[in-house]
C-alpha positions as MATLAB code, in Angstrom:
seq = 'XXXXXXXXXXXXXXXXXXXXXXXXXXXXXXXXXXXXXXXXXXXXXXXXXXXXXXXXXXXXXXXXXXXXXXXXXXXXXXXXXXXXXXXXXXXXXXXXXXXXXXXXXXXXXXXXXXXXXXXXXXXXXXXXXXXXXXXXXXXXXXXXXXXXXXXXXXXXXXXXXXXXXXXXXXXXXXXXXXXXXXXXXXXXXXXXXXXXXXXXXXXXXXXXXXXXXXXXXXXXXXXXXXXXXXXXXXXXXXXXXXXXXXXXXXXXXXXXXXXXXXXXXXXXXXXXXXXXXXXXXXXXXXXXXXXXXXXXXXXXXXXXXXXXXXXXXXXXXXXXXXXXXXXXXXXXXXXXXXXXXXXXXXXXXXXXXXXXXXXXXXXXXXXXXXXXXXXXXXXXXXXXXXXXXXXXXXXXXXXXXXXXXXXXXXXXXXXXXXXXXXXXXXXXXXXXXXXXXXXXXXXXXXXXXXXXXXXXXXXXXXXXXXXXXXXXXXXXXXXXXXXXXXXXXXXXXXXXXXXXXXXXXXXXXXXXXX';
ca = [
      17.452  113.698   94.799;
      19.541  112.568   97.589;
      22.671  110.614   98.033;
      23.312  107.107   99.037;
      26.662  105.928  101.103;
      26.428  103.243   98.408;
      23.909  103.567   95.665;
      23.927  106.518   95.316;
      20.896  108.812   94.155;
      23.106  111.129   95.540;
      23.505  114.226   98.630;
      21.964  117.225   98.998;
      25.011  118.248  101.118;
      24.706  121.127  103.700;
      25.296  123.720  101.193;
      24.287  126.708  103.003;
      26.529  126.145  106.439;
      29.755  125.128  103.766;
      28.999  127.578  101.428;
      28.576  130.448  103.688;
      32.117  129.153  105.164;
      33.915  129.075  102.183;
      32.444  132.706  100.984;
      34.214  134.145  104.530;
      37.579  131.554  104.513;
      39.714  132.743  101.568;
      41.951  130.531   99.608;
      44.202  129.480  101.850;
      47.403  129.261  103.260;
      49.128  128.042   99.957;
      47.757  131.582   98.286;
      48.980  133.692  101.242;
      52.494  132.544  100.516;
      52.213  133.707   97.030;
      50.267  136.893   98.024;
      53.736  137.569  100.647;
      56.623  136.122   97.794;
      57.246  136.484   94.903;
      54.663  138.987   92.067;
      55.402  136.824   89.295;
      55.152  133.334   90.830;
      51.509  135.138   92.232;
      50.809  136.086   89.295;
      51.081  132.697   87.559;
      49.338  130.970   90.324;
      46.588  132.977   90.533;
      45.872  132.365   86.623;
      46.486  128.988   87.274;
      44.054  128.790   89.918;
      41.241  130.145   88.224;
      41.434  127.847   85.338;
      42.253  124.807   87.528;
      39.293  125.773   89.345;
      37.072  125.971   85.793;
      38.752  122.595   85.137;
      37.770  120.936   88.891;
      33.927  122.000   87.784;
      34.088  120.569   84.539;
      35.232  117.126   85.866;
      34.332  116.385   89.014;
      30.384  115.292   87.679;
      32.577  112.983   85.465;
      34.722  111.628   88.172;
      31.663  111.377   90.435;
      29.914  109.226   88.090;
      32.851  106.826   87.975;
      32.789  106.536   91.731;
      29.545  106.344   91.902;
      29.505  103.151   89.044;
      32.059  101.544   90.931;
      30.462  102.099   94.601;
      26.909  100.944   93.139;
      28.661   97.893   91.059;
      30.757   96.468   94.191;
      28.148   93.910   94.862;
      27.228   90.690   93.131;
      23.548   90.552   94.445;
      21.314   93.062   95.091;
      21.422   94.292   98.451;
      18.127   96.072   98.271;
      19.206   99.726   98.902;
      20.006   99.808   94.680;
      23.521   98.025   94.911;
      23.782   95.449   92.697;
      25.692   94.004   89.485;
      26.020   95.497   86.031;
      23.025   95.099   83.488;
      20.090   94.174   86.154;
      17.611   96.042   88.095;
      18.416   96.203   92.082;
      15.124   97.497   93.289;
      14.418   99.331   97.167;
      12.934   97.270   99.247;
      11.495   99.334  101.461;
      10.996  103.527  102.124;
      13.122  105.201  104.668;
      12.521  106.150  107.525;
      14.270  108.457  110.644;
      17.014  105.577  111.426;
      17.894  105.147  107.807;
      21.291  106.369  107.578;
      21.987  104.719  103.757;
      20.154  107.443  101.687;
      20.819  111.181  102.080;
      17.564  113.297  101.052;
      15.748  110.113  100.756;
      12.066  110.086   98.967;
       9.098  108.962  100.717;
       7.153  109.610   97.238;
       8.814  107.147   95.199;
      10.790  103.655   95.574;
      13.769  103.680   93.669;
      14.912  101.050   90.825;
      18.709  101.224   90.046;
      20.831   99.804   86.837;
      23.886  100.765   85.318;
      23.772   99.183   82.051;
      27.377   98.334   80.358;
      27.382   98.445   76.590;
      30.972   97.836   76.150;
      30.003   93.788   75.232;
      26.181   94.334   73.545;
      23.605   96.151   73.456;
      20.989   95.460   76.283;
      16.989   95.275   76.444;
      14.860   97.272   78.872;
      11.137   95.852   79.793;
       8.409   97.536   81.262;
       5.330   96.532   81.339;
       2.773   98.002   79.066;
      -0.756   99.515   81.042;
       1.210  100.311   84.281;
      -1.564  102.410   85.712;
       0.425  104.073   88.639;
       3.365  107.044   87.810;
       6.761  105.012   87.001;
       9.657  106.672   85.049;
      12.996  105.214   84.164;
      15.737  108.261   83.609;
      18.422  106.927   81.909;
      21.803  109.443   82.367;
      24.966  109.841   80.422;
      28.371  109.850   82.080;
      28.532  113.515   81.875;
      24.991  113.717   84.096;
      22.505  114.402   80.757;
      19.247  112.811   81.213;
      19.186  111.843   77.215;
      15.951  109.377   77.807;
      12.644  108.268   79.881;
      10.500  105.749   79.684;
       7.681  105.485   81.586;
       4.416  107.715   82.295;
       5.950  111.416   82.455;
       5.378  113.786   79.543;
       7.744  113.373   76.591;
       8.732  109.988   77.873;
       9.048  107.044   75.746;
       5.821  104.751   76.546;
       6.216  101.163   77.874;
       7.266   98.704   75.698;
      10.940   96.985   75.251;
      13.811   99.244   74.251;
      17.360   97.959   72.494;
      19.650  100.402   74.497;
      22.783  100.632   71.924;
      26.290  101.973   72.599;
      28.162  104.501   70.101;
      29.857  101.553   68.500;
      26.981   98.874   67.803;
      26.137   98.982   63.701;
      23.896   95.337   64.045;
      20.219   94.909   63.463;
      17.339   95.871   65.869;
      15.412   92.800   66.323;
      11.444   93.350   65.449;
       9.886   94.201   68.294;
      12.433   96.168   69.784;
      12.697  100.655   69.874;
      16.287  101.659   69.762;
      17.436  103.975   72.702;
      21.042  105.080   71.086;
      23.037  105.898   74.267;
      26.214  108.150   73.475;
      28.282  106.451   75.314;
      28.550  102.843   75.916;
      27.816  103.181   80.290;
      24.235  103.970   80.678;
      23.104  104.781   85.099;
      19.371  104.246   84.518;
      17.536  105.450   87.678;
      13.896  103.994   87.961;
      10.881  105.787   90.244;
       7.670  104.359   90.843;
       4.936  106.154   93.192;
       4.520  104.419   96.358;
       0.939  105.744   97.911;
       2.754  104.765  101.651;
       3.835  101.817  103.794;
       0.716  100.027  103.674;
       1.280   99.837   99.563;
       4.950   98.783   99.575;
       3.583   95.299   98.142;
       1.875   96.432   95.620;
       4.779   99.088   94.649;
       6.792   96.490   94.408;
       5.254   94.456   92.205;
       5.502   96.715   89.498;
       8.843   97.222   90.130;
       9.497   93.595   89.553;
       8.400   93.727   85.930;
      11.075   96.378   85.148;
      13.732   93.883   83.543;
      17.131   94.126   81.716;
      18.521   91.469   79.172;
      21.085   91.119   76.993;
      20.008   91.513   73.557;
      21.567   87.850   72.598;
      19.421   86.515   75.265;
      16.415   88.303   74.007;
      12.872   86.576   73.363;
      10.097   88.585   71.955;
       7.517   86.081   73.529;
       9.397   86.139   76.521;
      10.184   89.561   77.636;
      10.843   88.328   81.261;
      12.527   84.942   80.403;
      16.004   85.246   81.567;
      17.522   85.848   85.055;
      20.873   86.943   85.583;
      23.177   83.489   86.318;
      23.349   83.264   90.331;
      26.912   83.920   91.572;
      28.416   81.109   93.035;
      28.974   83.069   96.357;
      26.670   86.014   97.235;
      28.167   89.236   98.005;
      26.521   92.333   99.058;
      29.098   94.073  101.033;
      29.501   97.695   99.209;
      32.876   98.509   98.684;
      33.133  102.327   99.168;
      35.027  103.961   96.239;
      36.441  107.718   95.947;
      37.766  110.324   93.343;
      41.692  110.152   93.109;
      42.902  112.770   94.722;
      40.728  113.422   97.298;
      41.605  110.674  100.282;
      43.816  111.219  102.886;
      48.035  111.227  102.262;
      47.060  111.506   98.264;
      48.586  114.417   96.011;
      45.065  116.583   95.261;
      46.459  117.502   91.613;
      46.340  113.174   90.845;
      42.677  114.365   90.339;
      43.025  115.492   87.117;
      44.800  112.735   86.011;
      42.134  110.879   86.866;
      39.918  113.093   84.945;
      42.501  112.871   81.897;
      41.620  108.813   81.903;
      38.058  109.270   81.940;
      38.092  111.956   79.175;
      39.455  109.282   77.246;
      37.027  106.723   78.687;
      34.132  108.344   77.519;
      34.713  111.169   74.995;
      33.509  114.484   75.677;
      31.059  116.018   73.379;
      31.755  118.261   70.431;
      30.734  121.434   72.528;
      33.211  120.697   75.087;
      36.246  121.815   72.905;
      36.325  125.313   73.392;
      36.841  124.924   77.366;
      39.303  121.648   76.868;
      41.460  123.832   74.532;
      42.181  126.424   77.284;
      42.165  123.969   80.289;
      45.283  121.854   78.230;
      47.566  124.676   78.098;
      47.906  123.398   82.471;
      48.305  119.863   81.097;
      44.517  119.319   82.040;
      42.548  116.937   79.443;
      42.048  113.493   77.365;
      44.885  111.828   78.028;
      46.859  114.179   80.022;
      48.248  113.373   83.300;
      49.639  116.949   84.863;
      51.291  115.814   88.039;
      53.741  113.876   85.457;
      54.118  116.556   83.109;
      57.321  118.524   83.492;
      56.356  121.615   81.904;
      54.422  122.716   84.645;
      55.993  125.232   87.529;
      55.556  124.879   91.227;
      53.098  127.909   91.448;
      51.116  126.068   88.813;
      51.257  122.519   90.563;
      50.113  124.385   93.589;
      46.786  125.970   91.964;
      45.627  122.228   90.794;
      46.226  120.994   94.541;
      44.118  123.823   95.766;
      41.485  124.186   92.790;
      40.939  120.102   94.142;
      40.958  120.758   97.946;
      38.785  123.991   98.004;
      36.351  122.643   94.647;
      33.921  121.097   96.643;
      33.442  124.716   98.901;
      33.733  126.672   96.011;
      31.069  124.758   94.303;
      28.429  124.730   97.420;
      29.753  128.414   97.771;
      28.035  129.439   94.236;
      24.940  127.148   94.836;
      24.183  129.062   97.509;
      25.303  132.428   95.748;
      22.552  131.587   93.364;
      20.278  130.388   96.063;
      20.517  134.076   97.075;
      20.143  135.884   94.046;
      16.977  134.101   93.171;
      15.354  134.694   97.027;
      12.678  136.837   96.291;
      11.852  135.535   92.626;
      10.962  132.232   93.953;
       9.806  133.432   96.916;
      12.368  132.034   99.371;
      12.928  128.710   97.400;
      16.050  127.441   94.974;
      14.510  126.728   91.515;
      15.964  125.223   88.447;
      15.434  122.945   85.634;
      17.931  119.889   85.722;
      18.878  116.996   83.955;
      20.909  118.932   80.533;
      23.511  120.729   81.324;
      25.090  121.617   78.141;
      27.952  123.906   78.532;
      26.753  125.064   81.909;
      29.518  123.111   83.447;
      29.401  125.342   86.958;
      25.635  124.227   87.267;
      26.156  121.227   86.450;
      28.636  120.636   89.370;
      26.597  122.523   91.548;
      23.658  119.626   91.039;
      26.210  117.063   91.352;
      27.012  117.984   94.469;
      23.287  118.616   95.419;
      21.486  116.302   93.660;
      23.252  113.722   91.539;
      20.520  111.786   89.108;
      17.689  114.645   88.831;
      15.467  114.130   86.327;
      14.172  116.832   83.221;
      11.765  119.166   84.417;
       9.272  117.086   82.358;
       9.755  114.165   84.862;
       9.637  116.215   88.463;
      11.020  119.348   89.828;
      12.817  120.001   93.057;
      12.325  123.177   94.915;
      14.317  123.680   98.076;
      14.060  125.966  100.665;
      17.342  126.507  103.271;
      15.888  129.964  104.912;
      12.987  131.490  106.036;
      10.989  134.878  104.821;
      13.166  136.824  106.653;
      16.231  135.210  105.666;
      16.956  133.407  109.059;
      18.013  129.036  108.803;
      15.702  127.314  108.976;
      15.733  125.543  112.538;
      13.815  123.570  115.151;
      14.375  126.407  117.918;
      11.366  127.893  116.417;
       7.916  127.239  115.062;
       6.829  128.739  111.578;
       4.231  128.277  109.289;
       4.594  127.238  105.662;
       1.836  129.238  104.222;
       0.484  128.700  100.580;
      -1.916  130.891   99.332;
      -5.256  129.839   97.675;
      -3.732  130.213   94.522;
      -0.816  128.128   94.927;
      -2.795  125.932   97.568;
      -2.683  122.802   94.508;
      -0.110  122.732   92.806;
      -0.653  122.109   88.930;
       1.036  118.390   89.019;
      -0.222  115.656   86.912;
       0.708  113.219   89.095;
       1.609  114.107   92.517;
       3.271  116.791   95.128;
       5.128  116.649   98.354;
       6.908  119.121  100.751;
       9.208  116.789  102.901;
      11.570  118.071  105.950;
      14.872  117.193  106.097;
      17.587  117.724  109.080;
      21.079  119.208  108.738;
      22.315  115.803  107.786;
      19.815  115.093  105.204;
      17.840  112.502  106.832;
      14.166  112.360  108.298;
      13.844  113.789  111.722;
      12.150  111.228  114.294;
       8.630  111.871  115.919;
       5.992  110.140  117.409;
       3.293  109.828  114.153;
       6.460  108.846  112.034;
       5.680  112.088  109.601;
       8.465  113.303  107.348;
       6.434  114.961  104.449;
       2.897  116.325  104.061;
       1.652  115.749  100.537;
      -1.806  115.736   98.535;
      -1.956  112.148   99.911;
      -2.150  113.701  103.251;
      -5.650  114.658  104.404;
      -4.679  118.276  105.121;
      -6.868  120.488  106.181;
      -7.456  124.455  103.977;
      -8.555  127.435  105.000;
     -11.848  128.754  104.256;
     -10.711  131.122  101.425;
      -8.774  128.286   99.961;
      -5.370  128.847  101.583;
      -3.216  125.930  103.206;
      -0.977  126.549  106.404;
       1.655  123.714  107.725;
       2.361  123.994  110.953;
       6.454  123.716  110.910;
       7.321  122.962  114.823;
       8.988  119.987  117.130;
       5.819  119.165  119.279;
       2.540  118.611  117.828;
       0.017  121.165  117.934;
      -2.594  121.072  120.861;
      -5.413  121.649  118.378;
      -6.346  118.403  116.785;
      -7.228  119.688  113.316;
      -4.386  121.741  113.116;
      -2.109  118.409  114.039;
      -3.290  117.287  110.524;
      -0.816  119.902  109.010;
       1.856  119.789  111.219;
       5.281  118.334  109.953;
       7.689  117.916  112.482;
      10.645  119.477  113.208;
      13.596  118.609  114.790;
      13.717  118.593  118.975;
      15.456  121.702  120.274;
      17.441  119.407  122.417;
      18.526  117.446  119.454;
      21.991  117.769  118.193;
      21.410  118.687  115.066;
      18.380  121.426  114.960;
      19.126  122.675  111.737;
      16.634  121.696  108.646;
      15.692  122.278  104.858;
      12.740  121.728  102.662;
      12.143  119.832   99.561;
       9.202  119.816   97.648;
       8.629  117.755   95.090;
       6.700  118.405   91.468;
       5.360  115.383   89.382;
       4.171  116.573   86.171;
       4.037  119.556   85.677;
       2.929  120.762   82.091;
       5.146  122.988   80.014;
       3.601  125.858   80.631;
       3.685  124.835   84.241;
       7.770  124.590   84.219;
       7.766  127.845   82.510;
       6.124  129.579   85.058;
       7.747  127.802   87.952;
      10.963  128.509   86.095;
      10.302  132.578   85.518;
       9.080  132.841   88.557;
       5.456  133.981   87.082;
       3.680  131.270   87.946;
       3.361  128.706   90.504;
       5.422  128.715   93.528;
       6.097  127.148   97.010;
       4.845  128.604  100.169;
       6.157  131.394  102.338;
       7.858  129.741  105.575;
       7.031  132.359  107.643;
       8.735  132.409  111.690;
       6.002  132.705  114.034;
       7.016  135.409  116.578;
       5.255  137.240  119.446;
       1.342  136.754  119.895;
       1.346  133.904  118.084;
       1.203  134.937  114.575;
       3.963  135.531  111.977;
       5.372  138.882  111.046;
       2.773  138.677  107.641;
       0.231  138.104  110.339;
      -0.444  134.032  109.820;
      -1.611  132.688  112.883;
       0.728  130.068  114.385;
      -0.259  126.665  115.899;
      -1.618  126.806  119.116;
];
């Protein structure tokens, strides 16, 4: 999870603070004229809106994938932060840390491995290396945002070997030696992760991430899985060129956004299950092949409600993420919890992830609970000290693989401090409580007792500009029965971030740090 100004594993964008706006601002000026002219003209825009506004849901993930291909493609050379050309892997270099500005939400768990395979010309072969011993997963995602495959160590996944990833169109043979992936559409955005232990094993990390390969299938050699290397471009470029959704820059008419959206549909043909909403979104000239800001049937009121559904669809969606964030508070104890990567015909959760966490995996792979308030419903800031406190029985969580609860500011980056400490994890030395329990010490200065400054994870500097923070914890294998539980909110689940207050203990009666 996360974003990238380039390649983009995408932002967890300050939901609460926009959402919370956009619940109190209205509509809009453009509404308020309707509300004061004319009932009819209302009337019809107000319809309008509300399907325009189903119709900005349903496409934006689309659109976003497109900019997000064309952003991550820009480059003819890896450039080390996942940018690279079409059909090869362009691996991170290096974790994150509190000056990185490229990645949003960044992960100090994994190291990422980014390819956007293009099937338009062939079909194309993905290596890995058989007997990887540490946790790697490749997550291979549809246009529309539906994790369809993984290969790689997670349950469910496809083991290591050498895959023929084939478009909709291909009808040749599959070489021996090669398992056929059959992608549904013919652009593939294959996201690799491979556990990184910390700094001192970025070698070794990296290593393994060099025998992920890509090739195309007429340059494929069973006894030579890694044998060819993409041609070296005559002049090496790295120099991302920043793309965006029509519609959406400065000067440009908002309502060109769906005829954008009417190209891609057309691109890359939604799915069978997709008919019933593109039936009742065409009737406001919104679909395959449409183009509505050309279409002459449409009335001014109408026009208006696609301008608006575009300008206020990226509030509107945060708006309901944190609508939902809310109604599932005291299930999950404080903490947003879903299962991602397939969608189906949930298309408003499916732009609510877009726009919170482009490229999540299936359940299967890793889970991502996130936590923007405290017990008592208060943001989470670095004005005050809390303590995150899991009980014994939630002390480990039941991973296969590996946990993490990292801290975040209000921009989505690390916040700096002195011991360089972003996340604590089971990696982490921490110390528990006699009865089994585990408290972390959530506060900008270190705590003056030295065992309790083995929990502590930093928070951001009162004096800082930004004091604001949320939580992400991160869930590597859990069984099924494990996602169930996390899912119903019956089983495991993260720990109570509890404000410390006066005498030094929390209102649940935690001690604080001292």
């Amino acid at each position: 999870m996360g974003t990238a100004t380039s390649p983009r594993v995408r932002r967890l964008s300050a939901a609460l603070a926009v959402g919370l706006a956009v619940l109190a601002a209205g509509t809009g000026s453009a509404r308020a004229a309707y509300d004061a002219g004319d009932p009819a003209q209302k009337a019809q825009y107000d319809a309008a809106l509300s399907l325009a506004t189903r119709g900005y849901e349903y496409g934006v993930p689309l659109l976003d994938m497109q900019k997000t291909f064309a952003t991550s493609t820009s480059v003819n050379v890896a450039n080390g932060r996942g940018g690279g050309p079409a059909n090869a892997f362009s691996n991170f270099a290096r974790l994150a840390d509190a000056k990185d500005r490229t990645v949003v939400a960044p992960n100090a768990d994994t190291l990422y491995s980014m390819a956007w395979l293009d099937l338009s010309g062939q079909p194309q072969v993905i290596h890995t290396a058989k007997a990887t011993r540490r946790f790697h997963v490749l997550e291979l995602l549809s246009p529309y945002e539906e994790n369809f495959a993984n290969i790689g160590a997670p349950d469910r996944a496809l083991p290591d070997g050498d895959y023929l990833v084939t478009g909709p169109g291909f009808s040749g043979r599959v070489p021996r030696g090669l398992t056929r992936i059959r992608s549904p559409y013919d652009r593939v955005w294959v996201i690799g992760r491979t556990f990184i232990a910390g700094r001192a094993d970025l070698a070794a990390t990296q290593k393994v991430m060099r025998t992920y390969r890509i090739t195309p299938l007429d340059h494929w050699n069973a006894a030579r899985p890694y044998g060819y290397l993409q041609p070296r471009p005559r002049r090496a470029d790295r120099t991302i060129d920043e793309a965006h959704i029509p519609g959406t820059g400065a000067g440009e008419d908002p309502a060109t956004f769906f005829d954008a959206l009417g190209a891609a549909l057309v691109r890359f043909p939604p799915p069978a299950a997709d008919r019933p909403i593109l039936s009742q979104l065409r009737t406001l000239g919104i679909g395959p092949g449409l183009h509505p800001t050309k279409d002459a049937g449409l009335t001014d009121p109408q026009l208006q409600a696609l301008r608006d559904a575009v300008t206020q669809g990226p509030g509107d969606v945060q708006s309901k993420f944190v609508a939902r964030y809310f109604e599932g508070f005291d299930k999950y104890g404080g903490w947003a919890v879903s299962t991602l990567g397939s969608y189906g015909t949930d298309y408003t959760f499916r732009a609510m992830i877009d726009k919170v966490g482009l490229g999540a995996p299936r359940p299967e792979v890793a889970m991502y609970p996130l936590a923007l308030l405290d017990h008592d419903r208060g943001a989470l800031t670095g004005t005050k000290r809390y303590v995150a406190h899991f009980p014994a029985k939630y002390a480990h969580p039941p991973v296969r693989f590996f946990w993490s609860m990292t801290l975040y500011d209000g921009d989505g980056f690390f916040v700096d401090n002195p011991l360089g400490r972003y996340l604590v994890n089971d990696r982490s030395g921490l110390r528990y409580n006699a009865d089994g329990s585990l408290d972390v010490y959530i506060q900008p200065d270190a705590p003056t007792d030295a065992a309790q400054q083995r929990n502590w994870l930093p928070s951001p500097q009162p004096t800082a500009a930004t004091t604001g923070f949320r939580l992400i914890v991160r869930l590597y294998g859990l069984s099924p029965s494990a996602i169930r539980g996390v899912t119903a909110g019956t089983g495991w689940r993260g720990p109570t971030i509890l404000p410390c207050g006066a005498g030094n203990v929390t209102s649940q009666g935690t001690a604080c740090a001292r």
